[in-house]
C-alpha positions as CSV (number, residue, x, y, z in Angstrom):
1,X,19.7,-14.7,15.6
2,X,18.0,-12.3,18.2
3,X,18.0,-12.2,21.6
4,X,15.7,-10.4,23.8
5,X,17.5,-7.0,23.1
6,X,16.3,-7.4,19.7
7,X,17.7,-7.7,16.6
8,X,21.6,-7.1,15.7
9,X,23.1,-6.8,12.7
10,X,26.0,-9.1,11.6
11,X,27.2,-8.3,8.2
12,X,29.1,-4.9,7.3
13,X,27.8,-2.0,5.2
14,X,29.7,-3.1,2.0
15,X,28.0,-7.1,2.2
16,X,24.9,-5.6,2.8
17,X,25.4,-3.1,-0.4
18,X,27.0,-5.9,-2.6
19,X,24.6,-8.2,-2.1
20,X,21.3,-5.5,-2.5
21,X,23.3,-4.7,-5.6
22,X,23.1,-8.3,-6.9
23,X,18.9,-8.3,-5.8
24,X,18.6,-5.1,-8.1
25,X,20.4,-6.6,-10.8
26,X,17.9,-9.7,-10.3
27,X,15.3,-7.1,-10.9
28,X,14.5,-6.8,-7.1
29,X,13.6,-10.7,-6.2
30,X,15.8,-13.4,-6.3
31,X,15.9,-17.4,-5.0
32,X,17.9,-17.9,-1.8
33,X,19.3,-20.7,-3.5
34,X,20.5,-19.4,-6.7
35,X,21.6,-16.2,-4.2
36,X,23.6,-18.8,-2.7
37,X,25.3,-20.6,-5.7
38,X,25.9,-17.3,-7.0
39,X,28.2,-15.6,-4.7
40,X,31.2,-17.1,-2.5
41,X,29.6,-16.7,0.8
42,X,29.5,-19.3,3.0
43,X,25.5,-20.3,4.2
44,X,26.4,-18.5,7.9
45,X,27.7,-15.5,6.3
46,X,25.0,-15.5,3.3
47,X,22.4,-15.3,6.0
48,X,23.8,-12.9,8.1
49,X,24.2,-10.4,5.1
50,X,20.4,-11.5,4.4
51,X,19.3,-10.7,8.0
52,X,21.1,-7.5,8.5
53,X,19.5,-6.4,5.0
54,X,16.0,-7.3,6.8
55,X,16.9,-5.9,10.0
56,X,17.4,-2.4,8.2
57,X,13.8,-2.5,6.8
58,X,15.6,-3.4,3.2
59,X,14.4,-7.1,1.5
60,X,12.1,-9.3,3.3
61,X,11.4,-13.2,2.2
62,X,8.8,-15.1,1.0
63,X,9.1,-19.2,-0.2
64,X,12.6,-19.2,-0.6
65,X,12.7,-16.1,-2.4
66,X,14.1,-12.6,-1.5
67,X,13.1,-9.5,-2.7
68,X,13.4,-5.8,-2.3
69,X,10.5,-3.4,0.0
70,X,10.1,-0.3,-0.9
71,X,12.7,1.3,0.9
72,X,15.0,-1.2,-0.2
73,X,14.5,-0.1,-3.9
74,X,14.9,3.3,-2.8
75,X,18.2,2.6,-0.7
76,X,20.4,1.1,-3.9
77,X,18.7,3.8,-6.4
78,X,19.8,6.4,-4.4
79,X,23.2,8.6,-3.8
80,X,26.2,7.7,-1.3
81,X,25.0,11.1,1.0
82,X,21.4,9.9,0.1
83,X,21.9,6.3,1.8
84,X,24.0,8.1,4.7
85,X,20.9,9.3,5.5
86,X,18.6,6.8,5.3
87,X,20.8,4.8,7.4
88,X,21.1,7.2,10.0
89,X,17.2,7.7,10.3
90,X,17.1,4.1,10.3
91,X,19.9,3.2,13.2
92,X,17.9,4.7,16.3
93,X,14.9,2.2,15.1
94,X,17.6,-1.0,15.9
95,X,17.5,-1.8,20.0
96,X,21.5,-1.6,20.2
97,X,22.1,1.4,18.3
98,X,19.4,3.2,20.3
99,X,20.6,2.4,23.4
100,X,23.8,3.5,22.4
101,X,23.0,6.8,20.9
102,X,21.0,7.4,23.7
103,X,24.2,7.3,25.8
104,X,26.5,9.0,24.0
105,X,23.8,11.6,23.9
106,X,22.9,12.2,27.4
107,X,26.8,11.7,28.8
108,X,28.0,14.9,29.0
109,X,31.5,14.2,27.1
110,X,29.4,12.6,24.1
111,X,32.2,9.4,24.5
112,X,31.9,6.1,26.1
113,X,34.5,3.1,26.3
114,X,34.1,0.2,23.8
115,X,33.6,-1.8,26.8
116,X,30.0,-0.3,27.0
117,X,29.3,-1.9,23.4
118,X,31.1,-4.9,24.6
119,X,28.5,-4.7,27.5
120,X,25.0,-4.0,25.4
121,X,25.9,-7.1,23.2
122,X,26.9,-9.5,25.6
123,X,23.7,-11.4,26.8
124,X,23.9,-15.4,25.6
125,X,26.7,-15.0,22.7
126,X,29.8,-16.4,22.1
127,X,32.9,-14.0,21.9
128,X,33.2,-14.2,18.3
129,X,29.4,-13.4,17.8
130,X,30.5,-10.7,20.1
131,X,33.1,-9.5,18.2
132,X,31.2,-9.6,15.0
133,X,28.1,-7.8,15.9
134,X,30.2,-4.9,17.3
135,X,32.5,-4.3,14.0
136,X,28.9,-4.5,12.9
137,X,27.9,-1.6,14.7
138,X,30.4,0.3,14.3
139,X,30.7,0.1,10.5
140,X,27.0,1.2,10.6
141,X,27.5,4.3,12.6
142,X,30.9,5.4,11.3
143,X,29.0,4.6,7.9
144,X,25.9,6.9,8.8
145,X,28.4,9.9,10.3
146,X,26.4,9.6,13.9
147,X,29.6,8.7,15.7
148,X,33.5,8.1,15.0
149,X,35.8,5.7,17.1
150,X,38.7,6.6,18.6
151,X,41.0,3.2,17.9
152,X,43.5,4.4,20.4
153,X,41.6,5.0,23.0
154,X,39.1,2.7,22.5
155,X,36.2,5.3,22.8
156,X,33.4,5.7,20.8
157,X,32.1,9.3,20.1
158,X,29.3,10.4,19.0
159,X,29.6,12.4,15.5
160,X,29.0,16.6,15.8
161,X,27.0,18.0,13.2
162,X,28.1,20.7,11.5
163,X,26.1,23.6,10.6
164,X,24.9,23.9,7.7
165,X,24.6,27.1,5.7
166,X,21.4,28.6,4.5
């Protein structure tokens, strides 16, 4: 599922959520098989949800069995803002979301053309691997506040924090 770019994550924020909602019901560990009987996913899209959960740092698997890390458990006990934030301290750790970030950061307007993502992602995949990974993405960021898309435009921006008052 990776290439030499490193990981990528297929599944959206709301798989990934459902599904580490259905591990903390299980008490934290579940069979991959009953995971699978369980839910109407299909076995690609099952294991994509499954992947992007490990790629974020969130389950890990052992003999056919699923289960929650640490900051896993502390992910789904935590608030909406709460998980924001974990995410975004977790997106700079993921090869394709750092190199993104970095660009948006450095580039003086903050924005880059959807093409660039297009670009990062392209390396031995299909277009509708293509396509999948970079909803992907974007649902991650947009979910984490660190950038916003501009659908018209096809430009993606990188989000401005506001300031906070003390």
């Amino acid at each position: 599922m990776d290439d030499e770019s490193g990981p990528y994550p297929r599944a959206g924020v709301s798989e990934v959520i459902g599904f580490l909602e259905i591990l903390d019901d299980e008490s934290g560990k579940i069979d991959v098989y009953k995971l699978g009987k369980n839910i109407d996913h299909q076995l690609e899209q099952l294991l994509s949800v499954l992947e992007t959960a490990r790629i974020f740092g969130f389950v890990e698997y052992e003999a056919g069995d699923v289960f929650f890390t640490p900051k896993g458990k502390h992910f789904i006990q935590s608030s909406q803002e709460e998980r924001k934030k974990i995410i975004a301290t977790t997106l700079p750790e993921i090869p394709v979301f750092r190199e993104l970030l970095s660009f948006l950061t450095h580039n003086e307007e903050h924005a880059v053309s959807t093409e660039y993502l297009d670009q990062l992602i392209t390396r031995d995949l299909t277009a509708e691997e293509i396509q999948k990974i970079k909803n992907a993405v974007l649902h991650w960021g947009r979910f984490a506040e660190l950038i916003w898309v501009d659908s018209d435009e096809q430009e993606i921006h990188l989000e401005e924090k506001e300031e906070e008052e003390t």
